[in-house]
C-alpha positions as CSV (number, residue, x, y, z in Angstrom):
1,X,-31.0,-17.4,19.8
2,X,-28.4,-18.0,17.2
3,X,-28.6,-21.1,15.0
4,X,-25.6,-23.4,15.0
5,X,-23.4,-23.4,12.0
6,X,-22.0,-26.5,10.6
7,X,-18.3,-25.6,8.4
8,X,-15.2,-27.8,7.9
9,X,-12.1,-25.9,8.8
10,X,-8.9,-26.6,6.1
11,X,-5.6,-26.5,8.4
12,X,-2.1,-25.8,7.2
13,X,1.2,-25.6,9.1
14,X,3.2,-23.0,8.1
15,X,5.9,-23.8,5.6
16,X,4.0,-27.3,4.8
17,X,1.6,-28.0,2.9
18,X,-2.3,-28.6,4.5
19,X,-3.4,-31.9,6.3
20,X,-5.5,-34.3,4.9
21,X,-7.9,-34.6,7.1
22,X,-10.5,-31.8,8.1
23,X,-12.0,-30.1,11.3
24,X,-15.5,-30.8,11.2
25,X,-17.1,-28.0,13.2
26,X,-20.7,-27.3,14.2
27,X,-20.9,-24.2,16.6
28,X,-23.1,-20.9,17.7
29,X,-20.6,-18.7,18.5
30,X,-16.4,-17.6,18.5
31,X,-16.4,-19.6,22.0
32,X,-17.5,-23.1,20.6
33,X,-15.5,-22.7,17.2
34,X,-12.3,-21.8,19.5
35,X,-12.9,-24.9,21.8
36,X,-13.6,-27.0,18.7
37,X,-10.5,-26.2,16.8
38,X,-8.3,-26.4,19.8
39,X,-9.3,-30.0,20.4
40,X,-8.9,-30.5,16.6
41,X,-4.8,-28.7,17.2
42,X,-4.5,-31.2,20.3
43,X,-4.9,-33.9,18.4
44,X,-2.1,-32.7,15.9
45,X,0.5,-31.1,18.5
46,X,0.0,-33.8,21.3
47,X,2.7,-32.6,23.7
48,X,2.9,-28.4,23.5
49,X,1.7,-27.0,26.9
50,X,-0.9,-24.5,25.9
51,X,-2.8,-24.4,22.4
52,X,-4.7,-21.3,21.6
53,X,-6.6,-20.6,18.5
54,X,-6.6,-16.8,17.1
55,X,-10.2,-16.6,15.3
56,X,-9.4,-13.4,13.8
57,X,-6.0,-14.1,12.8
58,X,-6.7,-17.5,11.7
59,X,-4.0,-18.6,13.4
60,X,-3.4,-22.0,15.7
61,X,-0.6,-20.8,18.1
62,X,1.5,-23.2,19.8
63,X,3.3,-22.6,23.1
64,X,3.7,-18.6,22.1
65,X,4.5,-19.3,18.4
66,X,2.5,-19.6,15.6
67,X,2.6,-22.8,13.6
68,X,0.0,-23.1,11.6
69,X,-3.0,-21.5,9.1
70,X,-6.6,-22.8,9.0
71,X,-9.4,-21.0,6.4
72,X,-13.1,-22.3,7.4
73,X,-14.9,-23.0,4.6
74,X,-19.1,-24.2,3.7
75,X,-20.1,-27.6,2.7
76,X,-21.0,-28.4,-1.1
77,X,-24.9,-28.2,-0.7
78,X,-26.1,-31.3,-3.0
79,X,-29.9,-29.8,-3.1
80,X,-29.4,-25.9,-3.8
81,X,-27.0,-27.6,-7.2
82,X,-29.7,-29.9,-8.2
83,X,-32.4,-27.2,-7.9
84,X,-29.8,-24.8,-9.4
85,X,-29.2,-27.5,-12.9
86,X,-32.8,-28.7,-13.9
87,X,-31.6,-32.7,-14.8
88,X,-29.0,-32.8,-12.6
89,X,-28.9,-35.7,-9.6
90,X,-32.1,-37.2,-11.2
Protein backbone atom coordinates (compact mmCIF):
# COMPACT_ATOMS: atom_id res chain seq x y z
CA UNK A 1 0.00 0.00 0.00
CA UNK A 2 1.48 3.33 -0.83
CA UNK A 3 1.24 6.18 1.66
CA UNK A 4 -0.41 9.33 0.51
CA UNK A 5 1.83 12.34 -0.23
CA UNK A 6 0.87 15.74 0.82
CA UNK A 7 2.92 18.64 -1.83
CA UNK A 8 1.78 22.08 -2.89
CA UNK A 9 1.96 22.44 -6.67
CA UNK A 10 3.45 26.25 -7.83
CA UNK A 11 1.52 27.01 -11.30
CA UNK A 12 2.62 29.42 -14.01
CA UNK A 13 1.15 30.28 -17.31
CA UNK A 14 3.36 30.49 -19.86
CA UNK A 15 4.66 34.00 -20.75
CA UNK A 16 3.26 35.25 -17.12
CA UNK A 17 4.42 35.19 -14.22
CA UNK A 18 3.06 32.38 -11.46
CA UNK A 19 -0.32 32.64 -9.52
CA UNK A 20 -0.58 33.48 -6.09
CA UNK A 21 -2.36 31.06 -4.84
CA UNK A 22 -1.19 27.24 -4.63
CA UNK A 23 -2.59 23.65 -5.44
CA UNK A 24 -2.68 21.98 -2.27
CA UNK A 25 -2.36 18.31 -3.17
CA UNK A 26 -2.47 15.12 -1.01
CA UNK A 27 -2.45 11.95 -3.35
CA UNK A 28 -1.07 8.04 -3.66
CA UNK A 29 -0.51 7.92 -6.99
CA UNK A 30 -0.16 9.81 -10.86
CA UNK A 31 -4.08 9.16 -11.06
CA UNK A 32 -5.05 11.29 -7.90
CA UNK A 33 -2.32 14.08 -8.51
CA UNK A 34 -3.76 14.32 -12.34
CA UNK A 35 -7.42 14.60 -11.02
CA UNK A 36 -6.25 17.03 -8.34
CA UNK A 37 -4.54 19.39 -10.51
CA UNK A 38 -7.18 19.34 -13.18
CA UNK A 39 -9.78 20.53 -10.73
CA UNK A 40 -7.11 23.06 -9.45
CA UNK A 41 -6.77 24.20 -13.81
CA UNK A 42 -10.75 24.23 -13.85
CA UNK A 43 -10.91 26.52 -11.48
CA UNK A 44 -8.39 28.88 -13.47
CA UNK A 45 -9.59 28.22 -17.23
CA UNK A 46 -13.47 28.02 -16.37
CA UNK A 47 -14.73 27.78 -19.92
CA UNK A 48 -11.98 25.47 -22.24
CA UNK A 49 -13.67 22.20 -23.13
CA UNK A 50 -11.23 19.63 -22.10
CA UNK A 51 -8.23 20.21 -19.47
CA UNK A 52 -5.54 17.60 -19.26
CA UNK A 53 -2.65 17.67 -17.08
CA UNK A 54 0.87 16.20 -18.52
CA UNK A 55 2.62 14.76 -15.18
CA UNK A 56 5.73 14.15 -16.92
CA UNK A 57 5.92 17.18 -18.91
CA UNK A 58 4.65 19.28 -16.23
CA UNK A 59 2.50 20.70 -18.33
CA UNK A 60 -1.52 21.87 -17.87
CA UNK A 61 -2.82 21.64 -21.52
CA UNK A 62 -5.78 23.53 -22.52
CA UNK A 63 -8.04 22.51 -25.37
CA UNK A 64 -4.81 20.99 -27.42
CA UNK A 65 -2.39 23.76 -26.37
CA UNK A 66 -0.24 24.17 -23.66
CA UNK A 67 -0.78 27.21 -21.44
CA UNK A 68 0.80 26.80 -18.48
CA UNK A 69 3.89 25.31 -16.16
CA UNK A 70 3.44 23.83 -12.63
CA UNK A 71 6.74 22.47 -10.50
CA UNK A 72 5.45 20.46 -7.25
CA UNK A 73 7.27 21.21 -4.49
CA UNK A 74 7.50 19.79 -0.25
CA UNK A 75 6.25 21.68 2.63
CA UNK A 76 8.79 23.56 5.08
CA UNK A 77 8.79 20.82 7.90
CA UNK A 78 8.77 23.12 11.15
CA UNK A 79 9.98 19.89 13.46
CA UNK A 80 12.95 18.35 11.35
CA UNK A 81 14.39 22.57 11.45
CA UNK A 82 13.90 22.78 15.11
CA UNK A 83 15.50 19.36 15.77
CA UNK A 84 18.06 20.38 12.99
CA UNK A 85 19.01 24.14 15.09
CA UNK A 86 19.27 23.15 18.88
CA UNK A 87 17.43 26.72 20.30
CA UNK A 88 15.48 27.23 17.53
CA UNK A 89 11.26 27.45 17.96
CA UNK A 90 11.81 27.16 21.79
Amino acid sequence: MKTRKRLFAVVQPIGHRPYKDRANLHFRDNTELTAQLTTYARTKWPVPQKVAVDIHAKQIIVDGTPRANFSLHEYRGHDEQSAALPGVGA
